[in-house]
C-alpha positions as CSV (number, residue, x, y, z in Angstrom):
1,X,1.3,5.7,-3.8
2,X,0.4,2.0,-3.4
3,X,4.3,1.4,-4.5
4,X,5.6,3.7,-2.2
5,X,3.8,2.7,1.0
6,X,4.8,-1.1,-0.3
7,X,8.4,0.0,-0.4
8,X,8.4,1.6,3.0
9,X,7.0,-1.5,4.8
10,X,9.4,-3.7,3.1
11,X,12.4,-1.5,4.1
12,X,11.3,-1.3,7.8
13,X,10.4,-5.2,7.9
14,X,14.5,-5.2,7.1
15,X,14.9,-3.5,9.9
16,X,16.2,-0.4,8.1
17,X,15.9,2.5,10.4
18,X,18.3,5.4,8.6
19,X,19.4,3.8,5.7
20,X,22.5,6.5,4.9
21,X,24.2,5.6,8.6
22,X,23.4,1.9,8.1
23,X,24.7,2.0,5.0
24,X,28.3,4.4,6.2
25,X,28.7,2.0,9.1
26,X,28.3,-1.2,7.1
27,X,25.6,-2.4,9.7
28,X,24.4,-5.1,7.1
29,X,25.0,-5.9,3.5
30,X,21.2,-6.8,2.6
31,X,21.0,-2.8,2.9
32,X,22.5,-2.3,-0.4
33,X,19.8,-3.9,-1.8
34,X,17.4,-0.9,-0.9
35,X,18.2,2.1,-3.2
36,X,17.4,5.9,-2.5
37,X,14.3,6.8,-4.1
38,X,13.6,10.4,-5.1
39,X,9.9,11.3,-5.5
40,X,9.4,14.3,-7.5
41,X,5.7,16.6,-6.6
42,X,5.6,18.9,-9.4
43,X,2.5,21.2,-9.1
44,X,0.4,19.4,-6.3
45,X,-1.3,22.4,-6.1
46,X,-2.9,22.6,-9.6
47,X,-3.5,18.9,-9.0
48,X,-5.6,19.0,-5.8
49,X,-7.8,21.9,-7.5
50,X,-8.8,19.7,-10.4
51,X,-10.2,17.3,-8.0
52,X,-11.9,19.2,-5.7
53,X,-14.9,20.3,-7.8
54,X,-16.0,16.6,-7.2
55,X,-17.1,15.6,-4.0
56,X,-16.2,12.1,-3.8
57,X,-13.0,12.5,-5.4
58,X,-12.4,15.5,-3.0
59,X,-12.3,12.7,0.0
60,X,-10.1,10.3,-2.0
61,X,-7.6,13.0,-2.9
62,X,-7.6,14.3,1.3
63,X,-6.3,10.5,1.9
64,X,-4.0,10.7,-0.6
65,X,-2.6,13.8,0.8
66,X,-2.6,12.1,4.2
67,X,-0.4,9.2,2.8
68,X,2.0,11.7,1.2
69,X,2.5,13.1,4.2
70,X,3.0,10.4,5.9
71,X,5.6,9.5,3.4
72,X,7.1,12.4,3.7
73,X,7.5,12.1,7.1
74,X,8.8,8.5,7.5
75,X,10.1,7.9,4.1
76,X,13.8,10.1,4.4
77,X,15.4,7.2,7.4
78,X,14.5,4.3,4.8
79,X,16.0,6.2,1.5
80,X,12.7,7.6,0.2
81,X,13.0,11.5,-0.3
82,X,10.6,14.2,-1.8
83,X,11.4,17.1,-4.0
């Protein structure tokens, strides 16, 4: 997650607002250095459930789920996708 959130604030220090347009219209070559990424969520479900029988891990995994959503959200303009 850490990665992620790293790679996202790198790409919109670059100034990379929809990386597939910036990329079509040739906006800047330094885009090319910024490849898609495709994050794969198997299961999340099954995942969440082992945790939650554990009170403090039950709070850590709610912010994890917090910053996947909020990858989810912005991650798609700068290249980073879910499945």
């Amino acid at each position: 997650m850490r990665l992620l959130e790293h790679e996202l604030g790198q790409r919109r220090e670059a100034g990379v607002t929809n990386l597939r347009q910036q990329r079509r219209a040739g906006a800047d070559p330094s885009f090319e250095r910024f490849p898609f990424i495709l994050v794969v969520l198997d299961n999340l479900a099954a995942f969440r459930e082992t945790f939650e029988e554990e009170e403090n891990l039950t709070r850590s995994m709610d912010s994890m789920l917090s910053d996947v959503a909020s990858l989810m959200r912005d991650g798609p303009a700068a290249g980073i996708h879910f499945v």
